[in-house]
N, C-alpha and C positions, 0 to 999 in steps of 0.2 A: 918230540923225537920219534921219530918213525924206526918199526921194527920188521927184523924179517919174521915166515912164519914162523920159523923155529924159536925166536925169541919172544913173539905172538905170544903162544901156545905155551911156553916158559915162564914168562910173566903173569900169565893167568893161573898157571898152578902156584906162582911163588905166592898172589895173590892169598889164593885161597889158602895154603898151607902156613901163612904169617898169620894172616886173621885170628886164626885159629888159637893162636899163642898170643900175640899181642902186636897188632898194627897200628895205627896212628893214634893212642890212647887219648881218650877225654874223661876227666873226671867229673861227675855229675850229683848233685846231694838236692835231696827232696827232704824235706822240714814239714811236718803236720803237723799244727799246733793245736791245743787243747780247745781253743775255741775256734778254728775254723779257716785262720789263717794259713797261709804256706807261703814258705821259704823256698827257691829254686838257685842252683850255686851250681857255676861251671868255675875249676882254680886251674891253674898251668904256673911251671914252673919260665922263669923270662931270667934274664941278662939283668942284674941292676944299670949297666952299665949304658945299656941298649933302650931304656926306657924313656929319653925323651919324645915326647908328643909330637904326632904333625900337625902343619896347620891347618885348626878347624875341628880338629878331634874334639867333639863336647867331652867326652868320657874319659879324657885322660889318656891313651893307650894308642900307641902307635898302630900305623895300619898295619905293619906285619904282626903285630900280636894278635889284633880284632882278626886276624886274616889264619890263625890255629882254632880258632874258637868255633865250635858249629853253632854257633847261634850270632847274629849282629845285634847287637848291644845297642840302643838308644840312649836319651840321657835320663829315664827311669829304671835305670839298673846300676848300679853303684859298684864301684874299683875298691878294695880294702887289699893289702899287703900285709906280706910279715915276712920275718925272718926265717919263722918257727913252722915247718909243713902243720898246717890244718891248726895252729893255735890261734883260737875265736879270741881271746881274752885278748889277745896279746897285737892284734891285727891295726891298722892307721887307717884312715881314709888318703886315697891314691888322688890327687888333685893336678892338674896340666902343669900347673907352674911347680909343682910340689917334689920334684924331680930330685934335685941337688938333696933334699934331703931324706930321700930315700937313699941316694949312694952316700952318705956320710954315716948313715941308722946303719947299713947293711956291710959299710966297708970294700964295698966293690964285691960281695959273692951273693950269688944267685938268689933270688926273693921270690917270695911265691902268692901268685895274684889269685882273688878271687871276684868273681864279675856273677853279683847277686841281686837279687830283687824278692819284695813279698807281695805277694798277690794276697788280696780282701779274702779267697774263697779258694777250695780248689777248683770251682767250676769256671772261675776267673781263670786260672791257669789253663783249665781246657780250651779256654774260648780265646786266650792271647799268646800262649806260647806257642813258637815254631820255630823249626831251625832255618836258618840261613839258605836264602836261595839258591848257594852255589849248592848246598850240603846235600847229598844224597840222600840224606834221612831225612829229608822237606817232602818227600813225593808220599810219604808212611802219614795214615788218618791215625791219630794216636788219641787214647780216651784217658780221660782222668777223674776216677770218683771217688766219694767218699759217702760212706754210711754213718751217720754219727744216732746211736740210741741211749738217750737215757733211762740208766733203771737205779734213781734212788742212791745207793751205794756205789754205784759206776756207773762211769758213762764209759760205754763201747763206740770200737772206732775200727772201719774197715776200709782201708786205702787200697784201690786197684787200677793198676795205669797198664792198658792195651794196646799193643802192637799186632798190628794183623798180620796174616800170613803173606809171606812176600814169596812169589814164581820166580824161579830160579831162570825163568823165559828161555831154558832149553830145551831140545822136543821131546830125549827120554824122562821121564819121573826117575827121582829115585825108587820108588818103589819097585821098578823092575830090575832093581839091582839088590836090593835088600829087605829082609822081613820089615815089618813096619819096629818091632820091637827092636832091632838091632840101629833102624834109622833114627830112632829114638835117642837109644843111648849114644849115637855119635853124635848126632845134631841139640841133642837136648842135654845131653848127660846124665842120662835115667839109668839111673845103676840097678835098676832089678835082674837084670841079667848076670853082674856080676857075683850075685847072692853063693857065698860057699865058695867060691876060687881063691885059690892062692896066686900068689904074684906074679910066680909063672902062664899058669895060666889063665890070668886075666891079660898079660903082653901077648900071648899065642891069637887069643880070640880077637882081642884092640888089633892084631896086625891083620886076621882075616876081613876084620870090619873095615881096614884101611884099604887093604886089597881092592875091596868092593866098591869102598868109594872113589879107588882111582879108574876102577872101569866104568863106571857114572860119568868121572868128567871128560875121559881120557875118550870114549867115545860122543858123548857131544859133541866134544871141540872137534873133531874127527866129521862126523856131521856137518860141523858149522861149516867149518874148511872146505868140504867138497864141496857143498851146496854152491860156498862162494866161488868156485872152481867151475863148476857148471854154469855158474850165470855169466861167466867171462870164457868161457872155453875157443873161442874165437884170438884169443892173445897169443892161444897155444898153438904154432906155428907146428906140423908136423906131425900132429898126437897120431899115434901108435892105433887109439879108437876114438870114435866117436861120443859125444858131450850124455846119448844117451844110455850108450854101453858102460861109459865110465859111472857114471851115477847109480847106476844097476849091481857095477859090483863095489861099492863100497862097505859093503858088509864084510865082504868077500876079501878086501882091501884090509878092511879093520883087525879081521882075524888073523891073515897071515904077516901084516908088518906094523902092528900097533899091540894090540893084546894088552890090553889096560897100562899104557905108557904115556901119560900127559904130557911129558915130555917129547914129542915127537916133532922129528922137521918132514912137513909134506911133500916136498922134492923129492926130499933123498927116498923116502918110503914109495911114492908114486913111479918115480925111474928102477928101484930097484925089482917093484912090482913086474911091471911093463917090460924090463930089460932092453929102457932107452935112457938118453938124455936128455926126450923132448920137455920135460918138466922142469929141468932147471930154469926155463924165464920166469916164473912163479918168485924165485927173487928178485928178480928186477922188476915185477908187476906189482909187488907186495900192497903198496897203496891204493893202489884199485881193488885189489882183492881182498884186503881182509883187515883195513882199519874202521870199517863203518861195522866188524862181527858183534863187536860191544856197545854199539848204538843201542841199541833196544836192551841189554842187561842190567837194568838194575839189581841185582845180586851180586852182580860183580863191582858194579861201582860201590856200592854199600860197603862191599868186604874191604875199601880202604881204610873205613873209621872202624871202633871198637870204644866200650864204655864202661867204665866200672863205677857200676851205677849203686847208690847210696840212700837209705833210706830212713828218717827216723819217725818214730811214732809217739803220741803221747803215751805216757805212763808206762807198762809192762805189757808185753808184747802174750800174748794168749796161744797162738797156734804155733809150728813152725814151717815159713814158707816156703815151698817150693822150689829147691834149685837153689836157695839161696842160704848166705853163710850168716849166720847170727853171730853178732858181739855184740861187747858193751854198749857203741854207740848205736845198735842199730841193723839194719839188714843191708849187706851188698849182692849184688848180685853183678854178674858179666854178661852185658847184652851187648851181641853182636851178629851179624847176618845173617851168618847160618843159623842163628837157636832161632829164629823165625821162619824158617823154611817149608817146617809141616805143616804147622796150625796153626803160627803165630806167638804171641809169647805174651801172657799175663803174670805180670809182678802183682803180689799182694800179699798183704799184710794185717794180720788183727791186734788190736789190742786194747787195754783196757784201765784206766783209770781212776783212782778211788778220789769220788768229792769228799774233801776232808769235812766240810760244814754237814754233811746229811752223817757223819757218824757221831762229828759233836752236839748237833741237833738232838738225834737220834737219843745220844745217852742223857743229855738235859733231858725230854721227855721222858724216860725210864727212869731217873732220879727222882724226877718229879712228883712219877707215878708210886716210886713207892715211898716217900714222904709222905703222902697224900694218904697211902692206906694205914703207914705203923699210926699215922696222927687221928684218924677213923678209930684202927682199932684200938685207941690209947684213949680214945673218949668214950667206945664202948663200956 
């Protein structure tokens, strides 16, 4: 579906302003196990009703289902169901013909799939997982390692999985729009700034910081647009100036009919500038002009997924990580486009587990030892 500018430049901010909350979520669960293995788990919630197989599907799952999942499944990654969100105990194996009785187990209401696999290693996982070629997070070189040290009483375990920084590929930085510390806390969620505010004014400052960041997008996209505007300036039957006057003042343009509004229609702002009409072919151009803007964005294609990524470790977890929300099962964390903007974004995790044999070891030799002396000193 092709857009005008106006809904261009609308959709790129609905874009970014969803992301931010919650856009096309995928649930993701990473499993470290005490010896070395991992568990990697993408689940979605599906139709029971909707679940027969096409044909040829080795995995069981229809192609609109395989077709929500950022990753394409082969037939070494395994389908399990349940009734019960996230109940392991309670979960069947999902099989093509197996269909009929999943809607009899389920009753016809919604079931919730999980499409898992264990890799030997995590370095196994580094070297074979990738998301799906359509998926925008395919182009991201992503690391996955693991420290494992034995000391005796515990074995330590340091899990860290790396996303590098991803270019927003627009020409201003954020940085000229905001201190690094304030980029931080919007992109990253680094609450040191908010250290001592009350609620008030922690919404006062979150709205200056929002301010900021719409005069970041609100003049790129502004940028984009004219640029695109000058390399077709030929379409514009009439202009009021010339391709090189017009480009000269787009700053000029920005301040007087944009002023950090990402919302903006380039017509209506360009004519009212000029105090002509010759700009309204600009919608009838629209496709020559300004559907290839997002060609080169990956920032922007990114910001259609979002992840609420899942992590468990052996034994008791030792530090606490980073941006990330600790419970019972484990560490979640929300990784999404923008928390990769600055510098990328490293998930990681410590922890640590007690070898039960090196304490019962341990106390047999201590028993031993003093057996061995009262019996010494009982012969003395």
């Amino acid at each position: 579906m092709k857009t005008t500018p106006a809904l261009f430049v609308l959709s790129v901010w609905s874009m970014l302003a969803i992301s931010c909350i919650d856009s096309t979520p995928h649930d993701m669960l990473t499993v470290v196990n005490a010896d070395g293995t991992c568990y990697r788990e993408f689940s979605l919630n599906a139709d029971s009703n909707s679940l027969k197989p096409d044909t040829g599907e080795q995995i069981g799952l229809t192609k609109k289902l395989i077709s929500k999942l950022p990753i394409l499944p082969d037939v070494t990654w395994s389908v399990t169901w349940s009734t019960q969100d996230d109940s392991i105990g309670e979960r069947q194996p999902f099989e093509s013909n197996g269909y009929d009785s999943v809607l009899k187990v389920s009753k016809g209401e919604p079931v919730r799939l999980f499409v898992s696999k264990t890799f030997p290693s995590v370095e196994a996982l580094d070297t074979a997982f990738r998301f799906a070629d359509d998926n925008p997070w395919n182009q991201l070189s992503v690391t996955h390692r693991l420290q494992k040290r034995f000391r005796w009483f515990y074995t330590y375990y340091v899990y860290t999985e790396t996303y590098p920084v991803l270019a927003s590929g627009f020409q201003l930085p954020i940085q000229d729009f905001m201190k690094p510390e304030e980029a931080r806390f919007w992109f990253k969620g680094d609450h040191t700034l908010l250290t001592g505010m009350n609620g008030f004014e922690i919404r006062d400052f979150a709205g200056d910081i929002e301010s900021k960041f719409n005069h970041w997008l609100a003049k790129n996209l502004w940028y984009e647009c004219c640029d695109s505007v000058y390399a077709h300036y030929e379409l514009i039957p009439n202009a009021p100036v010339d391709k090189d006057v017009f480009i000269s003042l787009k700053d000029s343009l920005y301040a007087k009919e944009i002023d950090g509004n990402p919302n903006f229609d380039i017509a209506d702002a360009l004519n009212r500038f000029f105090k002509t009409t010759a700009y309204s072919i600009l919608d009838e151009q629209k496709d020559t002009l300004f559907d290839s803007i997002l060609e080169n964005k990956p920032f922007i294609a990114m910001m259609a997924d979002s992840y609420t990524y899942r992590l468990r470790m052996p034994g008791r977890l030792t530090a606490t990580p980073t941006h990330g929300l600790v419970t019972e099962e484990g560490v979640t964390w929300r990784l999404t486009a923008d928390r990769l903007m600055l510098d990328g974004l490293t998930l990681e995790a410590k922890s640590r587990k007690a070898n039960t044999w090196a304490f019962a070891l341990t106390g047999i030799l201590i028993l031993a030892a003093l057996v061995g002396a009262f019996r010494r000193k009982k012969k003395a």
